[in-house]
N, C-alpha and C positions, 0 to 999 in steps of 0.2 A: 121681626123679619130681618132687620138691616143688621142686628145683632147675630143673629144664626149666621147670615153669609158674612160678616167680619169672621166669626170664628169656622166655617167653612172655610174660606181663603186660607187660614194662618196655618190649620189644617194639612189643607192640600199643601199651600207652601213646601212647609215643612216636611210633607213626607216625600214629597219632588227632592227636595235639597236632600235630606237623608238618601235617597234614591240615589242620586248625583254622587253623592260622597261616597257611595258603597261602589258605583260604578267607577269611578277613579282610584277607589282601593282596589279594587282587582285587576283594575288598568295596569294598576303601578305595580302591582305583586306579579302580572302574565310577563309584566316588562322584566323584571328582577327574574323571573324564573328563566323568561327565554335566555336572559342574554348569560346564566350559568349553564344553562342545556347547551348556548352555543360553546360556551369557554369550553364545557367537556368535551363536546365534541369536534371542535378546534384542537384539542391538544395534537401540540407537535410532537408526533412520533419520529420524525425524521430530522436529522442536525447531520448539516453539512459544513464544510469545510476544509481548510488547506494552505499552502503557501507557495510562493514562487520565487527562486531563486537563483541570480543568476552571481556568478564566481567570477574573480581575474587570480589568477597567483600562479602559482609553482607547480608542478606535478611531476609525479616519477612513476614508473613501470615495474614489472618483475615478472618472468614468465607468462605474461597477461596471454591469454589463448584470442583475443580480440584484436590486438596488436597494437601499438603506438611506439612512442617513444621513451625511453630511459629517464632524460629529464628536458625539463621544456617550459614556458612560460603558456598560459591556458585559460581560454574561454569557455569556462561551462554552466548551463542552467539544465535547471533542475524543477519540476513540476509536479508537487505532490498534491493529493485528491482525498477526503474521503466523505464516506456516506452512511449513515447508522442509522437504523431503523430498530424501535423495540414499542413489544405491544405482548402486553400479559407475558410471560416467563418465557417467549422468543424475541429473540435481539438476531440482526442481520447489520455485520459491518463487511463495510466496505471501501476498500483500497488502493489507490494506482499513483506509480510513481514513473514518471518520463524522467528519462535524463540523455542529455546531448552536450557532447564537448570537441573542442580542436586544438589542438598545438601548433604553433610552427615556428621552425628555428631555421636559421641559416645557411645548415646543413643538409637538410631532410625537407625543409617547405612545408606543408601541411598535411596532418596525418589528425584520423579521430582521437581521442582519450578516452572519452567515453559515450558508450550509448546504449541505454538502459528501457525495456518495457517490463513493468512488473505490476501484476493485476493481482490484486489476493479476497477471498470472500470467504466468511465465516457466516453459514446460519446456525446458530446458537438455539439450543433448549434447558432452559433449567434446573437443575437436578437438587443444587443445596446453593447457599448462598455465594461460594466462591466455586463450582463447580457446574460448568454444562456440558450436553453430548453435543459436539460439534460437526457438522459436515463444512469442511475446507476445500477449495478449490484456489490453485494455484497457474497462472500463467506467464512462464518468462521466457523472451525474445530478445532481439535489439531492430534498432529502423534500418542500419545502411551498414554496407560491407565491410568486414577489416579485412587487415592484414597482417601477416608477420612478416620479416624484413631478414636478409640475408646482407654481406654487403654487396651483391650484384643484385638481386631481384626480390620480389613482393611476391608473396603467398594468398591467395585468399585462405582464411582460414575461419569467418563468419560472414553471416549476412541475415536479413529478414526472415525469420522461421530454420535458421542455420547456424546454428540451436534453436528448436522451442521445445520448451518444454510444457506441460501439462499434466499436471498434480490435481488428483481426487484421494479424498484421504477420508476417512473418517474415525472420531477417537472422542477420548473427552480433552478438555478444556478446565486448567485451573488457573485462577485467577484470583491468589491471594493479596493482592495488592494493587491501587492504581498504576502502580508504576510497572509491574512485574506479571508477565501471563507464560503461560507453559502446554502445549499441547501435543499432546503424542497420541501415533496410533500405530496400531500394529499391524494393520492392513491397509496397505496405499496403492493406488493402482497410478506409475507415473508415465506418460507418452514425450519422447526423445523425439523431435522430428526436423529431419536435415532435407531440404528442400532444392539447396546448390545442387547442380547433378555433377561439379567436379567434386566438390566432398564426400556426395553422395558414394562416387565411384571409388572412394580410399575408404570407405568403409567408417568415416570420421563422426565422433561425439558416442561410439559403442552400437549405430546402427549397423544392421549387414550389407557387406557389398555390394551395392548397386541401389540397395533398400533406399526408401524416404522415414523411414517412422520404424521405432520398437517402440513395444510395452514390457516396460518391469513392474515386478510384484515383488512389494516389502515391506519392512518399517518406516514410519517416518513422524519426525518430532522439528516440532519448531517452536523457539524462546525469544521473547520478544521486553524489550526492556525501553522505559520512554519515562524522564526523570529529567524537571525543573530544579536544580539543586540552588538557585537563586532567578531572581528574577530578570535575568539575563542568560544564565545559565543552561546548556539543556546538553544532553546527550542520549541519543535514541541508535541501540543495538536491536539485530535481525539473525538469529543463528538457526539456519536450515540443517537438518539431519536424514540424510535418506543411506538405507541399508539394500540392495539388490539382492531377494533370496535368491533367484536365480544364477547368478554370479559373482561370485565371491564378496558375500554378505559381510566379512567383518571389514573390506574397503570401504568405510563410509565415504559418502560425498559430503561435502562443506558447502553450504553458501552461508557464509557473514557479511553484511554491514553495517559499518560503524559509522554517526555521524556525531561532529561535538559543534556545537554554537553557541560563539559568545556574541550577546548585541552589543554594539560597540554604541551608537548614538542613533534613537528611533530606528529608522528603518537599514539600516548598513549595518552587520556583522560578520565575525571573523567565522569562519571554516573549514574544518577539515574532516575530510571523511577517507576511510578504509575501509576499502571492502578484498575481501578473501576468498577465492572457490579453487576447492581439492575435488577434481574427479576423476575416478579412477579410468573411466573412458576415455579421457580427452589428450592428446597429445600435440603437442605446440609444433606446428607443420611449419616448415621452412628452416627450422632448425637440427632436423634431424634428430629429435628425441625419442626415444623409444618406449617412454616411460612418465605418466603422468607427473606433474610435478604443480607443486603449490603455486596460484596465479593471485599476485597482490597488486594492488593500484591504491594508491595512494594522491590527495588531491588536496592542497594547501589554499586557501584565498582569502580576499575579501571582497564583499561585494554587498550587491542588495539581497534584502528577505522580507518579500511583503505577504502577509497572511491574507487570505483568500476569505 
């Protein structure tokens, strides 16, 4: 009897402890399983980031339709954004770049250099490996008034939504290299909207007379180039292409920016940026031009660049 219940106990023991261990095996396996169920479905679809930078140096003008000064010594920062989301063969980026600047010189006292809103969004679909059909939406502005300069009197010649513009496009999308993307469409619908009601009333930026807003219908391609050539090194190009079927389509309008950075020591780098807009609409008021002309702004410094 006392024999049966030793081997009874050792038994049960036994098959408790076996019990025990199977249940801690699948303890351990449900633990191992959740926590790759979570990894997957934790995956980061969205990466964000940017930088912020702000300039002291040099600057000089050209025909700038914004208005400033010729040449001048110069506060500018600069606030770049983005946002990228991709999930199965749709990617959605996203883009915004603030910029705000002042001069003043001895002469003249203080006047803006620059001041920049520009929102840009791509939702992305698939098509082949360097290839998607893209819908682009485009929005550029600036925050506060210019002017252009006579030597007796000031022009407004911008302001908040004076210019805006608003670009929908749709096209494909090639992108045969990290460095290098290319996207054209052949149907863009863009909205001009002057909001001043003294610009409004001269008819300025190719609205009608008295108008706040036109819609054009065209072409339009934009190439975008973004290149670490060392580790310090970068320069990142922006070249806008828009064609007006409506009105005299082989005037293309130009928007380029060019920006080149060298890091000089951690967070302090040298910069200089160019940027370029030809429109055939636009005439630089206060000087009596009658005739669009190429508007360049050029921007020398150094300063801070902290990445976001």
């Amino acid at each position: 009897m006392k024999l049966s219940l030793v081997v009874l106990s050792v038994l049960t023991f036994s098959y408790v402890s076996a019990q025990d261990n199977t249940i801690k095996n699948l303890q351990f396996e449900w633990a191992t399983l959740g926590k790759k169920l979570a990894a997957d479905t934790s995956v980061k679809r969205w990466k964000f980031g940017g930088n912020y930078r702000l300039t002291l140096g040099q600057g000089s003008l050209s025909n700038w339709a914004g208005g400033g000064d010729e040449f001048s010594l110069s506060v500018n920062s600069a606030l770049i954004l983005f946002a990228k989301h991709k999930h199965n063969k749709f990617t959605w980026d996203n883009a915004m770049e603030l910029g705000l600047g002042y001069i003043k010189t001895s002469s003249l006292g203080s006047r803006k250099n620059d001041d920049k809103i520009d929102v840009i969004s791509k939702h992305n679909y698939s098509l082949a490996p360097k290839l998607t059909l893209t819908t682009l939406f485009n929005f550029r502005t600036q925050f506060l008034h210019g002017y252009s300069y006579t030597d007796t009197t000031k022009t407004v010649s911008s302001g908040f939504l004076s210019p805006g513009y608003v670009l929908l496009s749709e096209g494909l999308d090639y992108t045969p290299s990290k460095r290098f993307s290319m996207f054209v469409s052949p149907l863009t619908s863009r909205w001009v909207i002057v909001t001043n009601d003294s610009l409004a009333a001269k008819g300025a930026y190719g609205v009608d007379t008295g108008a706040s807003s036109i819609n054009q219908l065209g072409a339009f391609a934009t190439l975008n180039y973004n290149a670490d050539f060392t580790k310090n090194f970068n320069y990142r190009m922006r070249l806008d292409l828009f064609s007006n079927y409506r009105k005299n389509p082989w005037n293309v309008d130009i928007y380029m920016t060019n920006m080149l950075t060298v890091k000089v020591y951690k967070l302090f780098s040298f910069n200089w940026s160019v940027d370029m807009v030809y429109d055939d609409d636009t005439r630089i008021f206060g000087k009596e031009k009658k005739s669009p002309a190429l508007q360049l702004k050029s921007i020398v410094g150094a300063g801070l660049n902290v990445p976001i």
